[in-house]
C-alpha positions in Angstrom: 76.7 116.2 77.2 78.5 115.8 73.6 80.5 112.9 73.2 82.7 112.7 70.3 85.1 109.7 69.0 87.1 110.2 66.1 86.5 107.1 64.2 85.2 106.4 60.8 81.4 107.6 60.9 80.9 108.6 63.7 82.3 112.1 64.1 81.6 113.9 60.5 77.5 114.9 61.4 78.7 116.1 65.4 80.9 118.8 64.3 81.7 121.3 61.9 85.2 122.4 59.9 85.7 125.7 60.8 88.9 128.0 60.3 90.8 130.7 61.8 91.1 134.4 60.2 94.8 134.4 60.2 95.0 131.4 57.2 93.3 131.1 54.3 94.0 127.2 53.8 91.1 125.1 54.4 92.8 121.8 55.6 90.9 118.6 57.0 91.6 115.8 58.6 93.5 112.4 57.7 91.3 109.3 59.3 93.1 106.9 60.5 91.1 103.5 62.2 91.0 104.9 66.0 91.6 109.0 65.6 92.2 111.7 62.6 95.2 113.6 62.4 96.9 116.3 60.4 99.9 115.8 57.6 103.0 117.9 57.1 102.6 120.3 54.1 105.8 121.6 53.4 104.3 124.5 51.7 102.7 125.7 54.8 103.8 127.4 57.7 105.5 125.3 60.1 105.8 122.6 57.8 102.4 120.7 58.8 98.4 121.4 58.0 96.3 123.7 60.7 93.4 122.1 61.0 90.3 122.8 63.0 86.8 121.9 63.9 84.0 123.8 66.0 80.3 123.4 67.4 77.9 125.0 65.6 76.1 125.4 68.8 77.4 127.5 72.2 77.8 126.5 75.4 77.9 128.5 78.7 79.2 128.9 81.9 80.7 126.1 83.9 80.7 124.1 80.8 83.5 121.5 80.8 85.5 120.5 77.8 88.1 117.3 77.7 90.2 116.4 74.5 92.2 113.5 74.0 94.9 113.5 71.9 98.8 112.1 71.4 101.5 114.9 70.1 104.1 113.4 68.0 106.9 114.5 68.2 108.7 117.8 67.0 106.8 121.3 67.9 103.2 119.8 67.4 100.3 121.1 69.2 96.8 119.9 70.8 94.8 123.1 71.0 91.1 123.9 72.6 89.4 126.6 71.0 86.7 128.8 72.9 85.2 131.3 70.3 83.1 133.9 70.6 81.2 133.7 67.0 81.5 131.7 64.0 80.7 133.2 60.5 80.5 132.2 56.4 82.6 133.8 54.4 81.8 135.0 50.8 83.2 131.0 49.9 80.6 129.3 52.5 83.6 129.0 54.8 83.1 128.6 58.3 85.2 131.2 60.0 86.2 132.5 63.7 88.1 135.6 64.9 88.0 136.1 68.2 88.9 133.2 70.6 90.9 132.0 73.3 93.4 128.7 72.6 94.3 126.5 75.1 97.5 124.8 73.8 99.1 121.4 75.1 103.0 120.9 73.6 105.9 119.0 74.6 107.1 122.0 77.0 103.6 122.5 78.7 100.5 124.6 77.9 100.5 128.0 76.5 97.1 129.9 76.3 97.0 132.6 73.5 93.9 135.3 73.8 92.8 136.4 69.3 91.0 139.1 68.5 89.3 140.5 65.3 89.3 143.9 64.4 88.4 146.0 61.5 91.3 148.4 62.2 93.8 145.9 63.3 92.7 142.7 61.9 93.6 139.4 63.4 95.9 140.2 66.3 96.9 137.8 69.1 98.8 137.6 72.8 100.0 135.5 75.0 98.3 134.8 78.4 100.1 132.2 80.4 102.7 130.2 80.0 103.6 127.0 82.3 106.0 124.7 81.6 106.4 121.3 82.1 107.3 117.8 80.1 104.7 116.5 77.8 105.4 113.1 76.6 105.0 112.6 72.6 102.9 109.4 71.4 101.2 109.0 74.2 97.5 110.0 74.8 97.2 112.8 76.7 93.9 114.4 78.1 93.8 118.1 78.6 90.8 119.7 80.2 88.8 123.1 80.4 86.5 124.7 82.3 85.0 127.7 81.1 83.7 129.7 84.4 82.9 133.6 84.6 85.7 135.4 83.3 88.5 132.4 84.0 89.2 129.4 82.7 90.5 126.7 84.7 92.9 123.8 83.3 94.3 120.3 83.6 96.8 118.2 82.4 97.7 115.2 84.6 98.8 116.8 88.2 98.9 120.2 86.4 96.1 122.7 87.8 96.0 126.2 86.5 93.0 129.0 86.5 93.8 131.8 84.8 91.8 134.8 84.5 90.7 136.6 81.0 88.2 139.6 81.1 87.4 139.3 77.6 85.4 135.7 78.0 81.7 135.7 76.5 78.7 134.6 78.7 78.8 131.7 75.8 80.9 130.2 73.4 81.4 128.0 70.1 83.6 124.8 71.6 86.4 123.6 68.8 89.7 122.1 68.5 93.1 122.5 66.5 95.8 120.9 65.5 99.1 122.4 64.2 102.8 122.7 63.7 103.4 119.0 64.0 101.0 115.6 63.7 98.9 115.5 66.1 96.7 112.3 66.5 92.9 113.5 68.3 90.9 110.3 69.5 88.1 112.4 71.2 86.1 115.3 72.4 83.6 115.5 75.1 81.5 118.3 76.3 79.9 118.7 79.6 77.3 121.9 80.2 76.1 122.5 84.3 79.3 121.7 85.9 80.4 123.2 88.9 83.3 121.2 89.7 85.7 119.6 87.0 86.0 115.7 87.2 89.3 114.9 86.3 88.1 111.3 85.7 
């Protein structure tokens, strides 16, 4: 199990900065005394940083991933990132291309599927959609399960499985934030489980 808390010293060594294709920016975190969080940026799109960070190492099947957070306010977004590969570019950047985001906003959670191309480039679609109210400034804890071809999710009461061909035997673990401030307080990781503890 990985167990990550977003205070001063004793995330920075657990987990790497690592970047979508579609941006260039190379945002970090703001760290505040019990969670980071991104700024606005009025110079970039949606008016607020991107930020994102990602395990070096993969996990597999029936791997369960829970990330605490509090959306505040507006359009912003707590996302889980499954990815299938991370990479350097030509600046020493960590980068990933192909990936599946689980997002959590105030009208519910929205999974997007990304993929990399060299003909296409970066080009991304929607998978599921489900709406319901998510409060703002309040922590919320949305959880993953990454199974064999579906992943299964939970927010409060919410329980959704959705299917997605595409999935890797293993994948890179990360988080994003985006299009709002968003405050994350932690990330924990659990490999081997065959049912999801929604404790």
């Amino acid at each position: 199990m990985k167990h990550i808390e977003f205070t001063k010293g004793n995330w920075e060594d657990k987990i790497e900065y690592a970047y979508t294709e579609r941006f260039d920016a190379t945002h970090k975190f703001v760290q505040e005394e019990d969670c980071i969080r991104n700024k606005e940026n009025p110079e970039f799109l949606y008016g607020h940083d991107n930020v994102s960070l990602m395990t070096l190492e993969k996990y597999g099947v029936n791997t369960q991933i829970e990330l605490t957070s509090a959306i505040c306010g507006g359009e912003a977004c707590a996302v889980l990132v499954l990815a299938n590969e991370l990479r350097k570019n030509e600046d020493g950047v960590l980068k990933f291309g192909n990936y599946v985001e689980v997002v959590l906003w105030h009208t519910g959670v929205t999974v997007w599927f990304f993929k990399n191309t060299p003909e296409e480039g970066l080009t991304w679609h929607r998978r599921m959609r489900v709406h319901f109210p998510v409060e703002s400034n309040v922590k919320q804890k949305l959880t993953v399960q990454f199974l064999e071809k579906y992943i299964r999710i939970f927010v409060g009461e919410q329980d959704m499985l959705l299917k997605i061909e595409e999935l890797p035997e293993e994948v890179h673990v990360g988080l994003n934030v985006c299009e709002g401030i968003t405050k994350v307080y932690d990330l924990t990781i659990k490999d081997g489980c065959d049912e999801v503890n929604r404790g």
